[in-house]
C-alpha positions in Angstrom: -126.0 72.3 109.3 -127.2 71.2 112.8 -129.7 68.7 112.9 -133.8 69.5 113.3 -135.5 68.5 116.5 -137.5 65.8 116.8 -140.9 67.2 116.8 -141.6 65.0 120.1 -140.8 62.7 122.8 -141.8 59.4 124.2 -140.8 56.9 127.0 -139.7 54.4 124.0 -137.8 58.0 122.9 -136.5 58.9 126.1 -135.0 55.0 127.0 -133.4 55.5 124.0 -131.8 58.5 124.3 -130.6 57.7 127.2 -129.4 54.0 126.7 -127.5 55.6 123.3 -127.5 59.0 121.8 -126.4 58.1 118.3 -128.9 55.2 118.3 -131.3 57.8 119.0 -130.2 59.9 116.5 -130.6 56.9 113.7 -134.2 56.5 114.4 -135.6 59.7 115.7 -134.2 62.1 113.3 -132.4 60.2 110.4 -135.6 58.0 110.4 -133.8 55.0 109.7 -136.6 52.1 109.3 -135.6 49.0 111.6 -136.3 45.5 110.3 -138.9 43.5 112.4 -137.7 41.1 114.8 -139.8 38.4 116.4 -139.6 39.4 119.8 -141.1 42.8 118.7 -143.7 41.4 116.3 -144.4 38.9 119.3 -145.1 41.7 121.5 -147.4 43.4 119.3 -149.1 40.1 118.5 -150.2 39.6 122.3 -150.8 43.0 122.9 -153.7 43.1 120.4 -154.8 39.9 121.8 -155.0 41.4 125.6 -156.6 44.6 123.6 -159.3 42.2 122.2 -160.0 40.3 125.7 -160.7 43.4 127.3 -163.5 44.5 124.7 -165.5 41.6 125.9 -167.8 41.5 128.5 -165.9 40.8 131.8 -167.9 37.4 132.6 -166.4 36.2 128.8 -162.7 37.1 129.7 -161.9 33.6 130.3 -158.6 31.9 129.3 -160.1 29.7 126.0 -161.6 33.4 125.1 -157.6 35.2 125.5 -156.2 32.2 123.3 -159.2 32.8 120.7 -157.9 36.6 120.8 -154.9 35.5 120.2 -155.9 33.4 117.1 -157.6 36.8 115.7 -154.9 38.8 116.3 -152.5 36.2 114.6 -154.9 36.4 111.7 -155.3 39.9 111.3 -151.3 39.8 111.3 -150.7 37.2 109.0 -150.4 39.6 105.9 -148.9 42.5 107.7 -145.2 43.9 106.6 -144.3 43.3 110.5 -144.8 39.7 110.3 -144.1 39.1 106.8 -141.0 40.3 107.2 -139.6 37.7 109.2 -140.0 35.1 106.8 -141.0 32.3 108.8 -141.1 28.5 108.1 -143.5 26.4 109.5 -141.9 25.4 112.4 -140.6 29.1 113.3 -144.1 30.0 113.2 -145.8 27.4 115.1 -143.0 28.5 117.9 -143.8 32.3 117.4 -147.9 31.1 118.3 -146.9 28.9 120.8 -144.4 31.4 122.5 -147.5 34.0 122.1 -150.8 31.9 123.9 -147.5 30.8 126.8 -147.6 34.8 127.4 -151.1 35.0 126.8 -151.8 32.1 129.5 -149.5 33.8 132.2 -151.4 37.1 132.0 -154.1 35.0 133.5 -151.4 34.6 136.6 -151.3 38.0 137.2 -154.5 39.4 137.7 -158.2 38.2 137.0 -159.3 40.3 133.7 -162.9 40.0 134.6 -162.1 43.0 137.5 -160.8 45.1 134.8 -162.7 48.1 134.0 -161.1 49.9 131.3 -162.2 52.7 129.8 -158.9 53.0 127.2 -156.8 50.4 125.1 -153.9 51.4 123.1 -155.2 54.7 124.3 -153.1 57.7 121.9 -151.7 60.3 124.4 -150.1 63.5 123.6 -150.2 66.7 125.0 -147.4 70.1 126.2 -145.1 69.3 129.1 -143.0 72.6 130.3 -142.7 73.5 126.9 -141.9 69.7 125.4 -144.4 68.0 123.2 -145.0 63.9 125.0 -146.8 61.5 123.8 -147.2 57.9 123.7 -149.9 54.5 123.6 -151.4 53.6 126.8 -151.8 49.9 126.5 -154.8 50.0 129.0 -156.3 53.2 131.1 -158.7 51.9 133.9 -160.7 52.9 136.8 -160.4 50.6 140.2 -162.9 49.7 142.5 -162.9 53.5 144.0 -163.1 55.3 140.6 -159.7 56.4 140.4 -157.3 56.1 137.5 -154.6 52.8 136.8 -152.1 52.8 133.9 -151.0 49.2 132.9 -148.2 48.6 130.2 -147.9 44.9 128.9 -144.1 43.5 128.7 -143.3 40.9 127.0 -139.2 40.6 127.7 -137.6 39.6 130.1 -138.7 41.1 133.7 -135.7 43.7 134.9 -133.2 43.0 138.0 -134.2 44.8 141.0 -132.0 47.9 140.4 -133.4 48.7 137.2 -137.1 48.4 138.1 -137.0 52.3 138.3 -135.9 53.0 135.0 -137.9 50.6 133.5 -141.3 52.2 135.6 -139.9 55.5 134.5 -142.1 55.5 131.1 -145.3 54.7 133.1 -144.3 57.8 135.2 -144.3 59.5 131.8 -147.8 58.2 131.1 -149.3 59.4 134.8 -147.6 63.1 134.0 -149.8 63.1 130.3 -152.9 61.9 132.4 -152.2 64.4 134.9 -152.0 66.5 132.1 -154.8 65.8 129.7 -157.5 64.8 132.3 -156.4 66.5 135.2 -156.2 63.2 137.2 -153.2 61.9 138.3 -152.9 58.0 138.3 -153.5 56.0 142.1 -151.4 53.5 140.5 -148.8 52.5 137.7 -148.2 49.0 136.9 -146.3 47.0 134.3 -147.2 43.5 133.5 -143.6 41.1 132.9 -145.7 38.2 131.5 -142.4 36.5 130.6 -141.9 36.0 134.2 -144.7 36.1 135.2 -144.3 40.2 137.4 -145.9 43.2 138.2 -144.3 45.7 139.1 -146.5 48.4 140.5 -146.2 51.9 142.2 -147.9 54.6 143.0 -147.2 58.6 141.8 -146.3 61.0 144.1 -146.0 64.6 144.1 -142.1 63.9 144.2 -142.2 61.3 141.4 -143.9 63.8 139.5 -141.3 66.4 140.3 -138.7 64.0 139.7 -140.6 63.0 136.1 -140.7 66.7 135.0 -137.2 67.0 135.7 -135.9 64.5 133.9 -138.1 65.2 130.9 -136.3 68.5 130.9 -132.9 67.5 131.6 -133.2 64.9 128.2 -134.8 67.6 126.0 -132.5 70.0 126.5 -129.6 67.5 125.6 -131.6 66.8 122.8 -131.7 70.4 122.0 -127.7 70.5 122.3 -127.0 67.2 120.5 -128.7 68.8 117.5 -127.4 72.2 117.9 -123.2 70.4 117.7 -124.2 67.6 115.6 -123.0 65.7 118.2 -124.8 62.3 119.2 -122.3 60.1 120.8 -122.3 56.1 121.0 -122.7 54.4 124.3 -121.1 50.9 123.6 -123.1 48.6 126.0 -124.8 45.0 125.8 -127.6 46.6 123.7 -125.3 47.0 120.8 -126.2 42.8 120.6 -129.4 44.3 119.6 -128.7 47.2 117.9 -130.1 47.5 114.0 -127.7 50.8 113.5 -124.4 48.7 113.8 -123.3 49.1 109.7 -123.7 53.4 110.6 -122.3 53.3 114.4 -118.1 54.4 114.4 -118.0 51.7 117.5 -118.7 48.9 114.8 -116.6 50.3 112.0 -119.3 52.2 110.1 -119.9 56.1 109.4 -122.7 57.9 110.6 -123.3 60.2 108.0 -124.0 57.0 105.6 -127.0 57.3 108.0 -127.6 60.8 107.6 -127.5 60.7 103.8 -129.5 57.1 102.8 -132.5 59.1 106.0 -132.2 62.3 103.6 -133.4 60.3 100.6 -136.0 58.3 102.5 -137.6 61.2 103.7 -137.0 63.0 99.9 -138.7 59.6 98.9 -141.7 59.9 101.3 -142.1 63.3 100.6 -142.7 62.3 97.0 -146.0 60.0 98.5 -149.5 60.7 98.8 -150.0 61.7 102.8 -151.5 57.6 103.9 -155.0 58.6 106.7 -154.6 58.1 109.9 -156.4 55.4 112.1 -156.1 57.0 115.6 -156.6 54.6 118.3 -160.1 53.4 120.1 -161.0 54.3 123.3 -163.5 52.0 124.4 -165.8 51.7 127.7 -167.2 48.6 128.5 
């Protein structure tokens, strides 16, 4: 029985794909769940404290207003499974916070937020591609000083060497095509924030980045397509397997892949036996 397509893809969808096959195969079609880890909960933590700065009124986006985010956003999360799960001390947590407002202070390095005029946060994207279905969260859509369109995606890893710096932009690329798409206006500029380090890294779309973007979109669905066609999603052993959640299933670890295939047949029999939860779609907010 080959295996159904994903009904989508993403930049976090493609990276993966790309970085491992049969990693992608756990979590985009087995629908393994992954446990939380702090860096990730981190991330999401300061990017809903970034989200709340940019509500305010641009004269209030001060530094003491950022940290206040952050202590709403740290609130809001307290009780959430995301955070919960880690099952931090007191100590742990008082590091998580104070490893948080450091990220949340060096944003303030990289670019004054009172110049920021953003007419989408966590924006929900999604829309047909030459024939594949994209979509993705815009951290923050904006217009610059001459009206025209900036996509800016918060990091909160580790900023990439210099010849990785493409593949890392290559999901903002992804986010000017579906703005290209959806507004028909593509992007003067796409930036990501490294507020680890503090860097941005920024560049602007071309007709031949575009090209280049559409391309590659094609060339991964279609080995999607054939992946799922033989059943056959191969391990790429690499320093990401340090990170990996999938290594009890993965044959490169000792484990079996159709464990994986079975236990994410009997979570989606489970889920299937669930009331449908609403959705909350995204704001999109003009100041």
């Amino acid at each position: 029985m080959a295996y159904p397509l994903p009904r989508s893809l993403s930049p976090s969808k493609v990276s993966s794909f790309t970085d491992c096959a049969l990693a992608f195969r756990f979590s985009a079609i087995d629908r393994l769940p992954e446990p939380p880890t702090v860096a990730a909960t981190r991330g999401t933590l300061v990017h809903a404290a970034l989200e709340r700065l940019h509500v305010l009124d641009p004269a209030e986006r001060t530094v003491d207003a950022a940290l206040g985010c952050l202590d709403e956003a740290a609130a809001a999360l307290r009780d959430d499974p995301e955070y919960a799960g880690l099952d931090l001390g007191d100590d742990e947590a008082a590091a998580f916070h104070a490893e948080a407002a450091d990220l949340v202070r060096n944003y303030f390095r990289l670019e004054d937020p009172s110049t920021v005029h953003a007419i989408g946060l966590e924006l929900k994207v999604e829309a047909e591609v030459d024939g594949v279905r994209l979509r993705g969260i815009i951290d923050r859509l904006e217009l610059d000083a001459d009206g025209e369109l900036v996509v800016t995606d918060y990091k909160t890893g580790s900023a990439p060497s210099t010849q990785h710096e493409r593949k890392r932009l290559s999901g903002v690329h992804i986010y000017s095509l579906l703005c290209e798409q959806l507004l028909g206006r593509r992007p003067r500029i796409v930036q990501l924030l490294y507020l680890k380090a503090p860097l941005a890294i920024t560049t602007r779309p071309t007709d031949r980045s575009t090209r280049g973007t559409r391309r590659t979109l094609g060339a991964v669905w279609q080995a999607v397509e054939r992946a799922c066609e033989r059943e056959d999603f191969r391990p790429q052993p690499s320093h990401l397997c340090n990170y990996c959640a999938f290594q009890a299933y993965c044959p490169s670890f000792g484990g079996d892949p159709d464990e994986a295939r079975r236990l994410g047949e009997v979570l989606a029999a489970g889920a299937a036996d669930e009331p449908s939860p609403s959705l909350a779609l995204a704001a999109t907010r003009a100041p």
